[in-house]
N, CA, C and O of each residue as an XYZ file, in Angstrom:
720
protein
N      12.083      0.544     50.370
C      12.650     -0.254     49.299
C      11.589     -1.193     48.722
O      11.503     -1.477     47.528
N      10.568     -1.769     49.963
C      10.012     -2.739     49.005
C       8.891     -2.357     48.510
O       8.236     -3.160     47.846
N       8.266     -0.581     48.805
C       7.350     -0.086     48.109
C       7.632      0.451     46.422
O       6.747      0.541     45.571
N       8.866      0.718     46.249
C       9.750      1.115     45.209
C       9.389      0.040     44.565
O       8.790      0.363     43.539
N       9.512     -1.522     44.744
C       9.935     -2.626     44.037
C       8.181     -2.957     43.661
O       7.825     -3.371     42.558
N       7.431     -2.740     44.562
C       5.955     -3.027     44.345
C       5.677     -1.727     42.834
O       5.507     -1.892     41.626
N       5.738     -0.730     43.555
C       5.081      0.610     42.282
C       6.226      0.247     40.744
O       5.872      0.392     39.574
N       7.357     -0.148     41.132
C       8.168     -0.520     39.696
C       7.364     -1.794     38.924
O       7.357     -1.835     37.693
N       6.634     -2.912     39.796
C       5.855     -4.102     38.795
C       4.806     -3.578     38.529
O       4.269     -3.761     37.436
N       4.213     -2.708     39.597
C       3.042     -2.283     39.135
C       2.685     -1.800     38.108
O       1.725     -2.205     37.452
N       3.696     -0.488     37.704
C       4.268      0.431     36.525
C       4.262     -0.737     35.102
O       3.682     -0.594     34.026
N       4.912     -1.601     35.456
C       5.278     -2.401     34.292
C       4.224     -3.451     34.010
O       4.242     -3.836     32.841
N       3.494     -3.900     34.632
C       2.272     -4.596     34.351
C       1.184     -3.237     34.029
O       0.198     -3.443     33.321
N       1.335     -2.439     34.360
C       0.308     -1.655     33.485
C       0.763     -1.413     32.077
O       0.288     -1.771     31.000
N       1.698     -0.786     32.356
C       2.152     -0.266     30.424
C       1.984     -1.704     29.761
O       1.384     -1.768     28.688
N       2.548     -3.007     30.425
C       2.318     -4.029     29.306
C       0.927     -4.229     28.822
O       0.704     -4.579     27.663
N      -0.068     -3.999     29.749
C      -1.425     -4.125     29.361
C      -1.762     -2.715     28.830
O      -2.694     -2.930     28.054
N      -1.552     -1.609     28.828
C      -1.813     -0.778     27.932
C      -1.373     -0.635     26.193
O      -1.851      0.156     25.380
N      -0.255     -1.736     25.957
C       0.427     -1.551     25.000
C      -0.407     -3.210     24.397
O      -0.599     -3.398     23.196
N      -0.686     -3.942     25.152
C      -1.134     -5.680     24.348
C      -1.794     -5.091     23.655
O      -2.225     -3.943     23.767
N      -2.018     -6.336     22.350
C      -2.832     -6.173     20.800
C      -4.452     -5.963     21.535
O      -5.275     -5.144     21.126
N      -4.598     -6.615     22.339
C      -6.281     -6.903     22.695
C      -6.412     -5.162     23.451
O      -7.515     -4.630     23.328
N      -5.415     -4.442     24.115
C      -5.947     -2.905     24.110
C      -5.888     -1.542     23.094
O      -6.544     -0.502     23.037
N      -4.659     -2.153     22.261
C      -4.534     -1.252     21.351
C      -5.881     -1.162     20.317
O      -6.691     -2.087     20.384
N      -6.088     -0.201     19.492
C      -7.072      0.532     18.496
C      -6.857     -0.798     17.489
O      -5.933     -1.386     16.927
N      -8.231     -0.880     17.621
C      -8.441     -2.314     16.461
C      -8.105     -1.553     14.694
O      -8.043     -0.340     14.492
N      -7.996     -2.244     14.004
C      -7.324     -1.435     12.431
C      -8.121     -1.501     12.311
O      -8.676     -2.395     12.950
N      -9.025     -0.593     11.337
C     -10.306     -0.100     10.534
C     -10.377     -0.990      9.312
O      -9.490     -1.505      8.630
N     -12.086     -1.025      9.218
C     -12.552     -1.927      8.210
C     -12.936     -1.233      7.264
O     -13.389     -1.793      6.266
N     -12.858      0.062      7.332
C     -12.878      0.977      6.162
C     -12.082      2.293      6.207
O     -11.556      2.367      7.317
N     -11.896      2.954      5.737
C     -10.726      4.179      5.691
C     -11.207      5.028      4.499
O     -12.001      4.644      3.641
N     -10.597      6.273      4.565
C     -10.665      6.679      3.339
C      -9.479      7.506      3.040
O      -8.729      7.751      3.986
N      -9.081      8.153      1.431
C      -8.514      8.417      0.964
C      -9.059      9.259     -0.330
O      -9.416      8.889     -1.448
N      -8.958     10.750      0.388
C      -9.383     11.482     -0.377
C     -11.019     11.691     -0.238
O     -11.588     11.859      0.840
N     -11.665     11.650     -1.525
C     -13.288     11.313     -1.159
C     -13.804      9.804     -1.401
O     -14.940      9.361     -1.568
N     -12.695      9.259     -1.361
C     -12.924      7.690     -1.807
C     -12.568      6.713     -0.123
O     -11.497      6.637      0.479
N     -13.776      6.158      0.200
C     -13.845      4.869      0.697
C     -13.518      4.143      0.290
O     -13.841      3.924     -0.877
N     -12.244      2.866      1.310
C     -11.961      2.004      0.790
C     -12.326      0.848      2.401
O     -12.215      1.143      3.591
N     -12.794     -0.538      1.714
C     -12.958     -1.339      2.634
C     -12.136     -2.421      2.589
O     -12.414     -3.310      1.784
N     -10.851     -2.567      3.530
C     -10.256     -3.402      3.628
C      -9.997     -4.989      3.835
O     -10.229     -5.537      4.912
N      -9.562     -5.584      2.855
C     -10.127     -7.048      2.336
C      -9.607     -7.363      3.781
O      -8.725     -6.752      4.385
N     -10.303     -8.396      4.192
C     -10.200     -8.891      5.762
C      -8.859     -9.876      5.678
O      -8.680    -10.278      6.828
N      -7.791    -10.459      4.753
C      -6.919    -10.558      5.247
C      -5.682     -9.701      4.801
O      -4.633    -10.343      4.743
N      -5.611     -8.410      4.484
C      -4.711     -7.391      4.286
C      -5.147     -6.656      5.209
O      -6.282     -6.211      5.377
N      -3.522     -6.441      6.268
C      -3.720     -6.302      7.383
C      -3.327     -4.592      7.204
O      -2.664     -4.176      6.254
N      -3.802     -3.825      8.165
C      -3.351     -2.428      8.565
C      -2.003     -2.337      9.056
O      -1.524     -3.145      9.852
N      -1.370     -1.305      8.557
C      -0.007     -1.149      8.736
C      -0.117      0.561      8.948
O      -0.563      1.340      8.105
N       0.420      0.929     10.328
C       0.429      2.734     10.398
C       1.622      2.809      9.458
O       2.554      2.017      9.318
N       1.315      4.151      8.748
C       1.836      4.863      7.498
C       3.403      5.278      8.224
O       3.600      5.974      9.220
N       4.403      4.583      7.341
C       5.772      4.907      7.607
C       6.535      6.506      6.980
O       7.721      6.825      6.896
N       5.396      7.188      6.653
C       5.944      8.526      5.575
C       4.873      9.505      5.605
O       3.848      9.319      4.949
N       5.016     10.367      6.209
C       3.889     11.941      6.018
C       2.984     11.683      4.703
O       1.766     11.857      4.663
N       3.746     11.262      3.697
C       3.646     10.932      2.549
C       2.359     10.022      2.205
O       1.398     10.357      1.512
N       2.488      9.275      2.600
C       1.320      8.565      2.803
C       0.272      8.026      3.317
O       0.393      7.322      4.320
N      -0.918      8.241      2.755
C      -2.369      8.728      3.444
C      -2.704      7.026      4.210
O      -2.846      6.943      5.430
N      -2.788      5.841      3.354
C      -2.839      4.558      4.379
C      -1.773      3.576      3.935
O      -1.135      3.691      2.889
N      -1.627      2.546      4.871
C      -0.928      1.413      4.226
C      -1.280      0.318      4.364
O      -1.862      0.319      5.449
N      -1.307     -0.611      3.974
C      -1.482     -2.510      3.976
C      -0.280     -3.414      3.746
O       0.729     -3.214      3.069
N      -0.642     -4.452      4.479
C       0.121     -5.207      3.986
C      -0.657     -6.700      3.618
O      -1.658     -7.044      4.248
N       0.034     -7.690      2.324
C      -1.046     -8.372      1.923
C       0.506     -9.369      2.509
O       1.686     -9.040      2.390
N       0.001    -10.459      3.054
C       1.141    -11.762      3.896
C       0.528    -13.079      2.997
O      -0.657    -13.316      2.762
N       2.006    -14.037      2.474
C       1.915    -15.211      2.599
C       2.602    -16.072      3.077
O       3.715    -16.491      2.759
N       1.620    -16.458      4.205
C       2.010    -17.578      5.599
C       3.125    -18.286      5.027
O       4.295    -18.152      5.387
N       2.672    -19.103      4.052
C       3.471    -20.095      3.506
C       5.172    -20.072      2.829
O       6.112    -20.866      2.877
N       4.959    -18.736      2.215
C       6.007    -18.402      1.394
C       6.816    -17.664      2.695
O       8.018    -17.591      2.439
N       6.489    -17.131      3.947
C       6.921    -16.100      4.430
C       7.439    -14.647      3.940
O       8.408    -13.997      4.331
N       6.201    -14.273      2.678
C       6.493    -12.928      1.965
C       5.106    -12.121      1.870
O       3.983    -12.588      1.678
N       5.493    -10.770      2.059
C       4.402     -9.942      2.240
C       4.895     -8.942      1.062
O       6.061     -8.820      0.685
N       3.614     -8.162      0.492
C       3.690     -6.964     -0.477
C       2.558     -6.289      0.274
O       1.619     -6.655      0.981
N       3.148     -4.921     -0.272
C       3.113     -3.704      0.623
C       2.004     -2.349     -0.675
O       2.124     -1.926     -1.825
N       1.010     -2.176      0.517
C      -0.085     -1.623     -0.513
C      -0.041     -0.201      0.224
O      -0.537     -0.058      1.341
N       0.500      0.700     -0.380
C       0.251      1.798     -0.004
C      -0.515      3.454     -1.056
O      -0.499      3.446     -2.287
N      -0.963      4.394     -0.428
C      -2.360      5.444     -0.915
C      -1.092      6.403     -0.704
O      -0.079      6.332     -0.008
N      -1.667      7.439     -1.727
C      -0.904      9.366     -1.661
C      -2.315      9.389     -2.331
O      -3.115      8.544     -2.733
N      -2.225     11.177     -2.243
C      -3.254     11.872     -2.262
C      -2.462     12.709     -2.886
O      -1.377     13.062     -2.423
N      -3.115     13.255     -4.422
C      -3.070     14.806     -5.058
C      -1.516     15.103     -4.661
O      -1.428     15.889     -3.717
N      -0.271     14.642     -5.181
C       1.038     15.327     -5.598
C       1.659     14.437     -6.474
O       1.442     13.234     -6.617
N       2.488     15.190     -7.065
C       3.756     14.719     -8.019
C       3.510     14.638     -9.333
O       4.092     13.877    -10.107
N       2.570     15.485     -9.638
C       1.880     15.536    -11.301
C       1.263     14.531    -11.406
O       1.160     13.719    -10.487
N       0.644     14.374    -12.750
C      -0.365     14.059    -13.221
C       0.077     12.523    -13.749
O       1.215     12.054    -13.714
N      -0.927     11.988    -14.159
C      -1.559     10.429    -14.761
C      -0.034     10.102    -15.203
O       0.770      9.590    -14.424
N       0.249     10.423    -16.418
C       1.586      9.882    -17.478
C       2.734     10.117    -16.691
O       3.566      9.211    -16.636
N       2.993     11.487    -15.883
C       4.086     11.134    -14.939
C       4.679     10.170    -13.757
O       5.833      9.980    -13.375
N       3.250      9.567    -13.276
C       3.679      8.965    -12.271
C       3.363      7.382    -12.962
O       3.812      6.441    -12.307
N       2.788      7.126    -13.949
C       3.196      5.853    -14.930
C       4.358      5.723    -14.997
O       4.973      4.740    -14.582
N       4.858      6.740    -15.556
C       6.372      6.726    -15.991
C       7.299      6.252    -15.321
O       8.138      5.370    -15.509
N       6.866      7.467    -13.894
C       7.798      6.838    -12.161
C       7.653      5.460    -12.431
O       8.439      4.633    -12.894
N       6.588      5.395    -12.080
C       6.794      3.660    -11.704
C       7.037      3.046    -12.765
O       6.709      1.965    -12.276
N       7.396      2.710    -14.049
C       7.631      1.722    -14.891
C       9.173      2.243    -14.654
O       9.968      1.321    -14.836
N       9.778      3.448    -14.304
C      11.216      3.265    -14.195
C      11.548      3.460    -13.084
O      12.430      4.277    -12.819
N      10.898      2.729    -12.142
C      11.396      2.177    -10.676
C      12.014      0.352    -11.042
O      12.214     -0.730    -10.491
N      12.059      0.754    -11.800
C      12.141     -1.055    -12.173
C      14.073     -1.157    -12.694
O      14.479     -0.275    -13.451
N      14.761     -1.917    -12.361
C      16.006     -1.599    -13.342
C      16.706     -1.892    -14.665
O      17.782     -1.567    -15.169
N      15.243     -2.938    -15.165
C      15.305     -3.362    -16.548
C      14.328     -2.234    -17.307
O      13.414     -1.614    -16.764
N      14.767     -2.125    -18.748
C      14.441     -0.959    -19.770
C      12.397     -1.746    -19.354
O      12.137     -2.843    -18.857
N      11.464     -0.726    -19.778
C      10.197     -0.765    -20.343
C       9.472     -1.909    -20.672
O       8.519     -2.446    -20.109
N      10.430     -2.339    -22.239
C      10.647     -2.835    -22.650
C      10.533     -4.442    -22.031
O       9.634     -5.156    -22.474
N      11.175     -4.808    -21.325
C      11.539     -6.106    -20.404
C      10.775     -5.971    -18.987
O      11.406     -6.394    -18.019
N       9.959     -5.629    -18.836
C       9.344     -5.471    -17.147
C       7.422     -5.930    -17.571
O       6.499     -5.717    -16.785
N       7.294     -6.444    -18.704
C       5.920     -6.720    -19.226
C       4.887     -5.786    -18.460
O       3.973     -6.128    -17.709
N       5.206     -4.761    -18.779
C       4.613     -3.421    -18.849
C       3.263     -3.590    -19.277
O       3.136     -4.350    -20.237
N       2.084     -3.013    -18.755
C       0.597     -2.776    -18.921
C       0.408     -1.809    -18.129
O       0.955     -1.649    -17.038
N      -0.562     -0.960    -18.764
C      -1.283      0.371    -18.813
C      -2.531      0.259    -19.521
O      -2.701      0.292    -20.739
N      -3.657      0.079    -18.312
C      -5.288     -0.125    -19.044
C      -6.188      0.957    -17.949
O      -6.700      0.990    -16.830
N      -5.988      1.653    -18.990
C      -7.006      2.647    -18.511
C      -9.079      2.830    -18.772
O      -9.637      2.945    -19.863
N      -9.768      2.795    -17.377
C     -11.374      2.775    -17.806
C     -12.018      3.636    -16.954
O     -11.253      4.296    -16.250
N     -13.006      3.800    -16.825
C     -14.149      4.602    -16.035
C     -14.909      3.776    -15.170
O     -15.650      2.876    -15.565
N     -14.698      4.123    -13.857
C     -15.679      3.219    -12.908
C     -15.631      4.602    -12.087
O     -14.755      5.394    -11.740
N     -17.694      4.425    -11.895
C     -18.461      5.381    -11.209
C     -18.154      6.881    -11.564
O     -18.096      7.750    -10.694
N     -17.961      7.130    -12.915
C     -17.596      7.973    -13.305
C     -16.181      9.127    -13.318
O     -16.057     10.301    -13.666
N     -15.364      8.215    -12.815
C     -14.148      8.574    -12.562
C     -13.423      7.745    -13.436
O     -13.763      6.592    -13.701
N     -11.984      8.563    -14.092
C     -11.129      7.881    -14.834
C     -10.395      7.232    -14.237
O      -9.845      7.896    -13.358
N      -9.862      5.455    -14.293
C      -8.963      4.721    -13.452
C      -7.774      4.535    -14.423
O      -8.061      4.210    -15.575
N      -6.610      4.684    -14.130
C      -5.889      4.203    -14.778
C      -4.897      2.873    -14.325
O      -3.794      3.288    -13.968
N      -4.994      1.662    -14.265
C      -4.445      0.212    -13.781
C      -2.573      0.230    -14.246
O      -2.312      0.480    -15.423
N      -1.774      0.044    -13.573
C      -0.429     -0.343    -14.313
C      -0.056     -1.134    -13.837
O      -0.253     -1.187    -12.623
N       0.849     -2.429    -14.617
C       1.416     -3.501    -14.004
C       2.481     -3.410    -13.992
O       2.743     -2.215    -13.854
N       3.581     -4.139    -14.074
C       5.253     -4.433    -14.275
C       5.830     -5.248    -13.582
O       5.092     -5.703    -12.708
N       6.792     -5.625    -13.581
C       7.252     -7.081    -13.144
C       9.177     -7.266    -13.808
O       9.689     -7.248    -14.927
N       9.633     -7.410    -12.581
C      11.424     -7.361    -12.449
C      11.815     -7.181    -11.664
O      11.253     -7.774    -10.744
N      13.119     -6.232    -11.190
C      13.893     -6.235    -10.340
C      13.569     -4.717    -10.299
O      13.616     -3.930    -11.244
N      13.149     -4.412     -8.695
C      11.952     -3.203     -8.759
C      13.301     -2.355     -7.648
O      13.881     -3.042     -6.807
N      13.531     -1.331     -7.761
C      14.578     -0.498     -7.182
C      13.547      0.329     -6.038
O      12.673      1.195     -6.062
N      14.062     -0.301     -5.311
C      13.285     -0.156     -3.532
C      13.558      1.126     -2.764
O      14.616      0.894     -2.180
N      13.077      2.631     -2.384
C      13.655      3.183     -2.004
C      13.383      4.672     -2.019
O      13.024      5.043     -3.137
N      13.467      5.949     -0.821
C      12.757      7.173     -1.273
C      13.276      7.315     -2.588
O      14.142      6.710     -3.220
N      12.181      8.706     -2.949
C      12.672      8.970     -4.671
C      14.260      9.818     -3.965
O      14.441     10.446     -2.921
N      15.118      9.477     -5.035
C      15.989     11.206     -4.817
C      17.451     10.052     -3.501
O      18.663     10.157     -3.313
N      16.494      9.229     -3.022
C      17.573      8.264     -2.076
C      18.080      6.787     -2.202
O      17.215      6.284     -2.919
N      18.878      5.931     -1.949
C      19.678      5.128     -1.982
C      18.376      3.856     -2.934
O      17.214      4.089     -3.265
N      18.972      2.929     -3.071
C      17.985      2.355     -4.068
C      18.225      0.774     -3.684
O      19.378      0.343     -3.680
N      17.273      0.035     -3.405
C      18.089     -1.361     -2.746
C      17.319     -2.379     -4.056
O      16.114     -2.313     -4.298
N      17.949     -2.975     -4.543
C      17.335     -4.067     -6.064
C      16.404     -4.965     -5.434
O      16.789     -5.525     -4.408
N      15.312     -5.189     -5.840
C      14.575     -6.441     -5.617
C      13.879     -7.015     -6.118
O      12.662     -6.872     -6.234
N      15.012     -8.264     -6.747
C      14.372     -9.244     -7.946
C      13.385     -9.716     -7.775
O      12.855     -9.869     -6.675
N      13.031     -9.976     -8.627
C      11.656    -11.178     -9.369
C      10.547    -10.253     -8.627
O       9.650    -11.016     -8.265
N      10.255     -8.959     -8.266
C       9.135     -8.042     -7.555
C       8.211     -7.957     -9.108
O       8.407     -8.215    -10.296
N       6.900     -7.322     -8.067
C       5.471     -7.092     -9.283
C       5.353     -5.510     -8.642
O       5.530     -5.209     -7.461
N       5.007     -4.596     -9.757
C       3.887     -3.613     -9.378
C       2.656     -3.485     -9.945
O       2.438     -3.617    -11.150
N       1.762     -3.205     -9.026
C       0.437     -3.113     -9.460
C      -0.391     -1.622     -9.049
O      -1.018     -1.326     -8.031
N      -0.109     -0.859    -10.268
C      -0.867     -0.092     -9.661
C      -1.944      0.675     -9.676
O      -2.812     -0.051    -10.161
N      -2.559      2.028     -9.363
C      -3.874      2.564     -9.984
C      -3.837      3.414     -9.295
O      -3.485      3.419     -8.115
N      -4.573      5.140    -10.617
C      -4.652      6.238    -10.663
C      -5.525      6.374    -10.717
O      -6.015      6.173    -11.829
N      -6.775      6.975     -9.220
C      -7.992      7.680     -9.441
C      -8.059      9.142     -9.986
O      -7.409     10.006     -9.400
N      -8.792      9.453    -11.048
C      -8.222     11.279    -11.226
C      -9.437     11.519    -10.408
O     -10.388     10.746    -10.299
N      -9.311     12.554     -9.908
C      -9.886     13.422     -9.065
C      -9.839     14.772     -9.220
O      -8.676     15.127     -9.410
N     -10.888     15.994     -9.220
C     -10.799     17.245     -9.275
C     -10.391     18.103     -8.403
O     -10.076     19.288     -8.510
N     -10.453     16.859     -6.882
C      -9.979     17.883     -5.296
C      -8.314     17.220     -5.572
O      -7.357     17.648     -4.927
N      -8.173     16.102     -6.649
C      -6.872     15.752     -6.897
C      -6.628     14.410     -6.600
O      -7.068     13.781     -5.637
N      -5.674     13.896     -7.766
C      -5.633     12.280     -7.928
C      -5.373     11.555     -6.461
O      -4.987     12.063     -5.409
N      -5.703     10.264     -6.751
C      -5.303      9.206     -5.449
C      -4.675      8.369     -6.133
O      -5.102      7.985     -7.222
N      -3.308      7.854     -5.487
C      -2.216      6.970     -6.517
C      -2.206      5.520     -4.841
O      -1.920      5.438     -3.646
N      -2.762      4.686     -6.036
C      -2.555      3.475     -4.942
C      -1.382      2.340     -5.832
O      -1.399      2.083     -7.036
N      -0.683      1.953     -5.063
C       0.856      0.981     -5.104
C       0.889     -0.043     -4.708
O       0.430     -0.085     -3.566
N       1.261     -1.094     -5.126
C       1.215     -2.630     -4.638
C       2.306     -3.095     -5.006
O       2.441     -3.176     -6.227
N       3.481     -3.571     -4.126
C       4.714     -3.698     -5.095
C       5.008     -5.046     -3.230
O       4.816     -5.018     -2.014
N       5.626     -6.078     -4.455
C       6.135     -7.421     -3.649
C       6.411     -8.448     -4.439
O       5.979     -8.415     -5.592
N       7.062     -9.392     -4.060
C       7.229    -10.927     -5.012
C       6.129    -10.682     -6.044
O       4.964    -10.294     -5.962
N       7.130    -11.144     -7.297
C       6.069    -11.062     -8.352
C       4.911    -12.111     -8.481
O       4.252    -12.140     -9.521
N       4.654    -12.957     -7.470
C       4.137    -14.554     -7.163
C       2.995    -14.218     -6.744
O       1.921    -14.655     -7.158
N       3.254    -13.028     -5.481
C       2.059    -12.473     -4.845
C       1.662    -11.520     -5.510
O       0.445    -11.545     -5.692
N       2.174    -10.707     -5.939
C       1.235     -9.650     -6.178
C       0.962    -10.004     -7.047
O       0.020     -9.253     -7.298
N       1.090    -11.108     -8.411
C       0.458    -11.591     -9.465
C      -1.214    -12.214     -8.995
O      -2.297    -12.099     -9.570
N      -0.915    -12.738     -8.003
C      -1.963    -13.585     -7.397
C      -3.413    -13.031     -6.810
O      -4.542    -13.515     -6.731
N      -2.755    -11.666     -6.410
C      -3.546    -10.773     -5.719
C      -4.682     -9.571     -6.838
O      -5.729     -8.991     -6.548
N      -4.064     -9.587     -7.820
C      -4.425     -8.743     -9.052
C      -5.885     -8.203     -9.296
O      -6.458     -7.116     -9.376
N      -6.192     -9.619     -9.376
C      -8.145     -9.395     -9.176
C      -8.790     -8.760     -7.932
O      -9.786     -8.062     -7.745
N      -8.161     -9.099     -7.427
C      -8.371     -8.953     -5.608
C      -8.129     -6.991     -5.527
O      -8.782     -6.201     -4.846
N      -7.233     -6.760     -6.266
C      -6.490     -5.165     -5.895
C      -7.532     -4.805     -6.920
O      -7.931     -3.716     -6.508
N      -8.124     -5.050     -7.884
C      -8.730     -4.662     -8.828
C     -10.004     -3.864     -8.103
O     -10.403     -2.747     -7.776
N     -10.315     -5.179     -8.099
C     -12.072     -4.791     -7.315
C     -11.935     -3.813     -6.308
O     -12.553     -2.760     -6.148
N     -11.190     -4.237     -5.774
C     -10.471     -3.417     -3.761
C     -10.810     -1.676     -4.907
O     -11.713     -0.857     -4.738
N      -9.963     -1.667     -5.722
C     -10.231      0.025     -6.324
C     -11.176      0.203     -6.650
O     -11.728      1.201     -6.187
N     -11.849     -0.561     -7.535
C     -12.822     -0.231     -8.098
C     -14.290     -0.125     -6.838
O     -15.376      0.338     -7.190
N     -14.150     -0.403     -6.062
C     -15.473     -0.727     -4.813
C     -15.372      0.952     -3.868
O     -16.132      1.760     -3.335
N     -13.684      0.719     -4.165
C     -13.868      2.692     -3.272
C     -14.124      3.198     -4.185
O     -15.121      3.831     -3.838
N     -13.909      3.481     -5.488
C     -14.121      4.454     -6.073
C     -16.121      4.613     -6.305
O     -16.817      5.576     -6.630
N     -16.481      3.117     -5.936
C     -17.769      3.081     -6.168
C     -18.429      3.911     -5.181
O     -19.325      4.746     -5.307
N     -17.514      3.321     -3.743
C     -18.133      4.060     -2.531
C     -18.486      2.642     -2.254
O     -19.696      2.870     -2.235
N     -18.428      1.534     -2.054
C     -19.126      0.157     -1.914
C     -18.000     -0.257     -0.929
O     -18.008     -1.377     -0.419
C-alpha cells in the first residue's frame, strides 16, 4: 500500500514537471508561412493553431484593458485577392458602407500586398457555422500573392487594439515578406 502511494506522487510530480511552462517548447521567434518568414514581435505571444486551417497563430494582450486580438496565417485556399476582401468586409454585420472600410494595395520585395481594414460589430465564427456578434471589433488584414499560392494574415479584436497595433501589423508583414 505504501509503495502504491509513493509511485502515485512520484507519477504526479513528474507529469507536473513535464507539463510546467519552464519544460515545455519555448514559442518561436520566427516561423514561417509559406515561403515567407515571419519574426514575431516579442510581445505577441504564440498561440498553437486551433484549426487544420491554420498555418500560425498570435495573440496581441492588453494587460490593462484585459483584451486580447487574435492574429492568425492560411496558406493558398478560398480564391483569390477580391474574394477573400469581400469575406472579410462581410464578416462584419453592418453594410460596407458603415464599417470604414480600406483596401490599399502595394508591392514590397516584389510581391503584391494587399492591406484591409474595417471596424464594427464583426460576426465571430467558422464560415458556414453559428455566428456570435462582437461589437466595437477592428479587422486588419493582408494578402501576400504568391505563385506556390497566397498567404492571408487576420487580425481581428477591440477596435482600440487593433487600431493601436496597425503600424506594428504593418511592418510585422512587410519584414516577412522581405525575409527580415
Amino acid at each position: 500500500m505504501q509503495m502504491t502511494k509513493y509511485f502515485g506522487l512520484t507519477l504526479c510530480l513528474l507529469i507536473a514537471f513535464l507539463t510546467s511552462p519552464a519544460v515545455a517548447a519555448e514559442a518561436p521567434a520566427t516561423f514561417k508561412v509559406g515561403e515567407f518568414s515571419f519574426t514575431r514581435p516579442a510581445k505577441w505571444e504564440w498561440v498553437e493553431v486551433s484549426s487544420s486551417m491554420r498555418k500560425a497563430q498570435l495573440r496581441i494582450s492588453d494587460s490593462q484593458k484585459k483584451e486580447s486580438a487574435e492574429v492568425v496565417f492560411f496558406e493558398g485556399m478560398g480564391g483569390g485577392t477580391k474574394a477573400n476582401v469581400d469575406r472579410w468586409l462581410t464578416s462584419f454585420q453592418e453594410p460596407k458602407d458603415k464599417i470604414s472600410a480600406k483596401v490599399e494595395e502595394t508591392t514590397v520585395a516584389g510581391k503584391k500586398v494587399t492591406f484591409v481594414q474595417a471596424e464594427g460589430t464583426y460576426l465571430s465564427g467558422m464560415p458556414g457555422g453559428p455566428k456570435t456578434p462582437q461589437a466595437n471589433y477592428a479587422l486588419a488584414g493582408a494578402i501576400i500573392e504568391n505563385p506556390a499560392g497566397p498567404v492571408f494574415i487576420r487580425m481581428t479584436g477591440p477596435a482600440a487594439l487593433v487600431k493601436s497595433t496597425l503600424a506594428e501589423f504593418k511592418s510585422f508583414v512587410e519584414s516577412g515578406v522581405k525575409g527580415k
